[in-house]
Every structure is written in C-alpha cells, then in structure tokens.
C-alpha positions as CSV (number, residue, x, y, z in Angstrom):
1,X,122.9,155.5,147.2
2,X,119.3,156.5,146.9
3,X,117.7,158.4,144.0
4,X,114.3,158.8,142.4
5,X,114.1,156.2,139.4
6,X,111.3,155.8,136.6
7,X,112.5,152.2,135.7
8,X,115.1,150.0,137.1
9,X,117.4,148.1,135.1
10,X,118.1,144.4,136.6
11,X,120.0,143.3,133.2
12,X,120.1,145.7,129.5
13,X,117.4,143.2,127.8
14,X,115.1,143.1,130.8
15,X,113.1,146.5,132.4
16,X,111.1,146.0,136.1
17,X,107.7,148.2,136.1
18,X,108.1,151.6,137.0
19,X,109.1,152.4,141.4
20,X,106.4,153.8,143.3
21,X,108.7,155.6,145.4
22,X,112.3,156.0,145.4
23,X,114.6,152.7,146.3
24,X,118.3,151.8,147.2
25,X,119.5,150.9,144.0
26,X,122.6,148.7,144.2
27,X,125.5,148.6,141.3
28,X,126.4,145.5,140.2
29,X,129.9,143.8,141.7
30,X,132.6,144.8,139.7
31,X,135.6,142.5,139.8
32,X,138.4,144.3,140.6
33,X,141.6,144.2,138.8
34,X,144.9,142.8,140.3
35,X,148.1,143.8,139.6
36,X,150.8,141.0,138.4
37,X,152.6,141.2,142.1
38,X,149.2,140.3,144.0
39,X,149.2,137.2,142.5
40,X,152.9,135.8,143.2
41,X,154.4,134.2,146.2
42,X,157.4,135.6,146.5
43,X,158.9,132.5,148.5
44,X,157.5,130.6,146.5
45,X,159.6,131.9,143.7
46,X,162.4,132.6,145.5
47,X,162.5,128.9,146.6
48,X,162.2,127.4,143.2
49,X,164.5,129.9,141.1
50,X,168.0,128.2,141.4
51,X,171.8,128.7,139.7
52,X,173.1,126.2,137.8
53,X,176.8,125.7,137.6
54,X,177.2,123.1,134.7
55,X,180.9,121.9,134.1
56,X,182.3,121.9,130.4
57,X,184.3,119.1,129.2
58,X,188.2,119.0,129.9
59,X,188.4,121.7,131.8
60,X,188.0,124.0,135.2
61,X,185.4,126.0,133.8
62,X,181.7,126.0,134.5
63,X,178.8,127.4,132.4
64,X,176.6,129.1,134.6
65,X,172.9,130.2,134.6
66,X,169.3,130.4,136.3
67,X,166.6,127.9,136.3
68,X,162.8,127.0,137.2
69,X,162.0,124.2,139.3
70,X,159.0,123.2,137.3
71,X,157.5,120.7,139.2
72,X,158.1,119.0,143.4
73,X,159.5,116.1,141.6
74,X,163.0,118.4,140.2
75,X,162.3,119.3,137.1
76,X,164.0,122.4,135.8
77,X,163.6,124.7,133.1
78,X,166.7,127.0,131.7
79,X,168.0,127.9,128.7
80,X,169.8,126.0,126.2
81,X,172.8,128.6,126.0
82,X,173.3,127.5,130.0
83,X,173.9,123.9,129.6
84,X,175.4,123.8,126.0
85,X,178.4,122.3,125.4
86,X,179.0,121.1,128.8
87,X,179.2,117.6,130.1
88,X,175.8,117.1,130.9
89,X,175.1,117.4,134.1
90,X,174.6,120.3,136.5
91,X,174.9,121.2,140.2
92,X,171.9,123.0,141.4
93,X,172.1,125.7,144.3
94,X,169.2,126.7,146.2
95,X,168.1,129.4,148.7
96,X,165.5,129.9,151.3
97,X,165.9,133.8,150.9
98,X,167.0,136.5,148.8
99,X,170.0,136.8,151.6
100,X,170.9,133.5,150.8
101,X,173.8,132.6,148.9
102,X,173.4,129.2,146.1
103,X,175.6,126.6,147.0
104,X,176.4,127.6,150.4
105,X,174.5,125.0,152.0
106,X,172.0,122.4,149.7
107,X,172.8,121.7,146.6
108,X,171.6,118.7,144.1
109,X,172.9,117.3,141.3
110,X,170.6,117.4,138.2
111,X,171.1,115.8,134.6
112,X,170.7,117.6,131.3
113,X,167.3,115.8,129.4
114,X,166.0,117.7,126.5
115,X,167.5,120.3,125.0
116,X,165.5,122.8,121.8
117,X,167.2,121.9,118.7
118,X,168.1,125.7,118.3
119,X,167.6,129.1,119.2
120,X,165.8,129.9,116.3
121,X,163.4,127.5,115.4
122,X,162.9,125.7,119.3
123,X,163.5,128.9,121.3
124,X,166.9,128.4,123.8
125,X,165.3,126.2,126.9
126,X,165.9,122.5,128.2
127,X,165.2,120.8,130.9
128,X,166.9,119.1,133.3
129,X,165.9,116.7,136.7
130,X,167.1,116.7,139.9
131,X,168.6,113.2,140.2
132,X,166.8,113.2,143.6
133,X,167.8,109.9,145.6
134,X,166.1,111.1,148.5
135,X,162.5,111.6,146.8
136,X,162.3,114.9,148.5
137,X,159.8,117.0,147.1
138,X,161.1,120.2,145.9
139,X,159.6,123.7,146.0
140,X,157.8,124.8,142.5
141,X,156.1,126.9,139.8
142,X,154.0,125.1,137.7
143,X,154.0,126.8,134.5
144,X,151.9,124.4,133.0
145,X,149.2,125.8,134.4
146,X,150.0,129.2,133.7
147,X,148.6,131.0,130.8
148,X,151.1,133.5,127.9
149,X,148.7,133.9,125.7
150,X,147.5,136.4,128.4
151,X,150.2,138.3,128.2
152,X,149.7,141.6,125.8
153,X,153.0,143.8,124.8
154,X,153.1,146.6,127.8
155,X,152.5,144.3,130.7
156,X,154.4,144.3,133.7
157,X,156.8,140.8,134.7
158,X,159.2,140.6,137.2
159,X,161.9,137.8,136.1
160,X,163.7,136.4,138.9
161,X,167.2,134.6,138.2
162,X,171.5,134.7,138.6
163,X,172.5,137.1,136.0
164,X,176.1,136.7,135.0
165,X,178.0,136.7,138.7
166,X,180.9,138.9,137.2
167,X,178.1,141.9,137.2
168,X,175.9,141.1,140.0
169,X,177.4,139.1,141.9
170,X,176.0,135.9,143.5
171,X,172.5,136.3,145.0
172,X,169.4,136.0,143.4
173,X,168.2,139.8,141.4
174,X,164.7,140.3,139.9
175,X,163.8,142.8,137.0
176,X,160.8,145.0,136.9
177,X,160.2,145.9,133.2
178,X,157.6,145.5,130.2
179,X,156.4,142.5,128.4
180,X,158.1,142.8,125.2
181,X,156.1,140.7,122.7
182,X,156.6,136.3,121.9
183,X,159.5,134.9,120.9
184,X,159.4,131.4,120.0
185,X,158.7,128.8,122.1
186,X,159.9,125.0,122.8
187,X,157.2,121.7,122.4
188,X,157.3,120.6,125.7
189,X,155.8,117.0,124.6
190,X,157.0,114.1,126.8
191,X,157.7,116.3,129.7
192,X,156.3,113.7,132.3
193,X,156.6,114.2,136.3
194,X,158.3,111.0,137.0
C-alpha cells in the first residue's frame, strides 16, 4: 500500500530519518498459523495405527486393542490395559486404507517388552516389537520427536485407533475432539531401535 509517512519504523528500537516523499511501505511476514490437520499425513497414520489381538492364557479369548508403530524397525506403543494379562505376545493387523480390514491380508507377530507398572503412577502404555524376521521396514510415527508440552487444554487432536469391535466394528475410526489436559505419562528410558 502507499501512504504519506513522517518516519518509518524498520524495527520498535530503531527510527530511519524522516521520507521526502511518500514510499511503498511493506509489513513485515507474518507466519501464518496451521491448523493440527495441515501438518499430518494421513497415510502416514493410517499405515502405522494397527489392532492388536493379544491371546489370554488358557483360553479362546483375545484382548484386543490399537497401537502406534513407533519407529520402521516395529516398535509399538499401546496401552497396558490391551496386553494385560495375556500370554505375551500379540498378532498385529495392518491396513493400507481406511477400507481396509486388519488381519485380512498382513499381519506380524509382535512380543510384549515393557509394560508401566500401573495406571496410576506409570500411565497405562507398553510397548511391544514386531518380531520381524524379514527386516522389513515398517511404516511410522515418531513420537519421539513430537512435542506435548505444546499442547494447551482446548486444542484440537484427531486420535486414530480400533475402538472396541462390538461397537464399531472392525475398521480403523478417528475422533475429532478437544485436548483435555495431561495425564501421567510412562519413562520411556531403554527404548532403543534395535
């Protein structure tokens, strides 16, 4: 825009001599703001959300749940309520698609190898790895490198995951709702990608 100006303002501490005539004057860039969704790859996620199915000792029955594959190596975050009291290990479904069904086609085998001490004090996650005899390299979301403390009470998240099948069935659902506030968390010390 042009307008008559008595002083310019480069920076607040700093004032330029006085125009002889009227100049362009240029606003500074201002960064704009993205919304949550700009920044996720949607296949990404998709590809690295999977259902466990995690059999319990003795019996026909299967505890089953969502997990994160964490890393291309196959190692998956869930929670601890998914792979309590079973026998260990877990069969992991995956999907190219939201279409797709888990355990249709590829699944792996992954073994149960940390678990939080409690839901209270640890916060209800563990982690489990692919057993991965081929050394294929999965598809991820490295949540290392994200950031919570980001996060303020209000903010929009989209969880992605296999809620109870008796209610939704068997393919993948994601929620659109508020950041509620922090719960407690699990030391992830010793995670390693090997």
């Amino acid at each position: 825009q042009n307008r008559s100006c008595k002083r310019t303002f480069d920076c607040p501490s700093v004032e330029d001599p006085a125009p002889a005539t009227s100049r362009s004057c240029t606003p500074p860039e201002i960064p704009s703001q993205q919304s949550p969704s700009e920044n996720i790859n949607r296949d990404q996620i998709l590809k690295a959300t999977v259902k466990l199915a995690c059999p319990m000792p003795n019996s026909d029955f299967y505890s089953q749940g969502s997990g994160t594959v964490m890393d291309e190596y196959g190692t998956i975050l869930t929670n601890r309520h998914v792979i309590l009291g079973t026998i260990g290990v877990c069969a992991v479904g995956f999907i190219n698609d939201e279409n797709d069904i888990p355990f249709r086609g590829f699944y792996e085998i992954a073994d149960v190898k940390r678990i939080s001490t409690d839901t209270t004090d640890n916060g209800d996650m563990a982690l489990l790895k692919i057993r991965n005899t081929t050394n294929k390299k999965f598809t991820a979301i490295d949540i290392l490198k994200g950031n919570s403390d980001s996060l303020r009470s209000g903010d929009t998240i989209l969880p992605f995951g296999y809620p109870d099948e008796t209610l939704f069935g068997e393919t993948i659902t994601f929620t659109e709702g508020p950041y509620s506030g922090r719960g407690t968390t699990m030391n992830l010390g010793g995670y390693t990608k090997d």
